[in-house]
C-alpha angles and dihedrals in degrees: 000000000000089000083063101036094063091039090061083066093063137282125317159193129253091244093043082055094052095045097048079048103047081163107064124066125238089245083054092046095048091055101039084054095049091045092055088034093059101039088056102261107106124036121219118211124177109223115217098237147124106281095021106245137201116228118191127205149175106264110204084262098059093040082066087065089062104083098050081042102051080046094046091053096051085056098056090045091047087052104021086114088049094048089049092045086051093050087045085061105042090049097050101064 
């Protein structure tokens, strides 16, 4: 969701994408992108430039998942204490 998040900005670099992501390994973030890239969401375009460079960005297809994402990610922040308290729970038994 982060991957899109940051692609509804506008497109974007490998690196930028690692760097908005700290989370998320390079390994992680190489297969989120070829997943989205190959089900029709993100487009992938090579930039003639020294050194080449790979620009992702959100296809039409995937600017129709903004609105259930941007949903989906209030909800998180609205309930983000009562999904910690939740995990703080679980992990204690």
């Amino acid at each position: 969701m982060q991957v899109l998040e940051e692609l509804c900005e506008g497109p974007a670099r490998f690196n930028h994408l690692r760097r908005a992501i700290p989370a998320v390994t390079a390994k992680s973030l190489t297969a989120t992108l070829r997943k989205l890239e190959r089900n029709g969401i993100v487009g992938r375009e090579v930039v003639a430039t020294r050194p080449v460079a790979v620009e992702y960005r959100i296809t039409p297809l995937g600017k129709t998942l903004r609105e259930p994402v941007d949903a989906l990610l209030l909800w998180t922040r609205t309930h983000l204490a009562e999904v910690d308290a939740a995990r703080d729970r679980f992990d204690a038994l």
